[in-house]
C-alpha positions, -999 to +999 in steps of 0.1 A: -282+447-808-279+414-804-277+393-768-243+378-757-235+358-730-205+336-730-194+313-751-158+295-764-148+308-795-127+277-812-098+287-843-102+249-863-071+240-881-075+244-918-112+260-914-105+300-925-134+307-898-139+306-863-164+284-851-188+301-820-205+282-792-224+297-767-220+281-736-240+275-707-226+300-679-214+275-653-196+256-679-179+286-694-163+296-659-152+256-657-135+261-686-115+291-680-096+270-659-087+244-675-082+254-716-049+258-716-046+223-703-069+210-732-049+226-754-017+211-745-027+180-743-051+179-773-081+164-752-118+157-758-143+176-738-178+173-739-196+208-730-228+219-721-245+248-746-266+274-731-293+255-750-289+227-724-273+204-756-240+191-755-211+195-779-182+175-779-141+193-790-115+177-797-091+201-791-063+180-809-080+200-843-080+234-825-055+255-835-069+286-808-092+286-784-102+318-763-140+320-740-155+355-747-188+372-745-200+358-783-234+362-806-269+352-800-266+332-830-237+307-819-241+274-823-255+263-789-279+298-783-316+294-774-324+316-798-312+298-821-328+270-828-320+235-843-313+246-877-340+223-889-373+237-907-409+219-905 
């Protein structure tokens, strides 16, 4: 089975599937708090991956958001890698 560990699970308008991105701990309990409030207000917000990278939402193209306990293989996962071969 794969790992989890949490990560923000974002509904893009017009996209048919979700996009997953695991999320450094710290910054998942961060952004419990204030998603709704991104939401709303269709904000930017840089995060930090549990990779160490950062990825940057516009929440202004979201149509859902929710955090959850997500795959290894999200976008952002150690495991994971860069996507790039050799």
């Amino acid at each position: 089975m794969p790992e989890t560990r949490p990560g923000l699970v974002l509904h893009l308008a017009g996209a048919s599937q979700p996009l997953h991105i695991a999320l450094d701990p710290a910054e998942a309990d961060a952004l419990r708090d204030v998603l709704a409030d991104l939401m709303t207000n269709g904000s930017t917000k840089s995060l930090t991956t549990a990779d160490g990278g950062r990825f940057a939402v516009n929440f202004a193209h979201v149509a859902t958001a929710h955090i959850e306990a997500t795959r290894s293989d999200a976008y952002g996962a150690p495991a994971r890698g860069t996507g790039f071969r050799n």
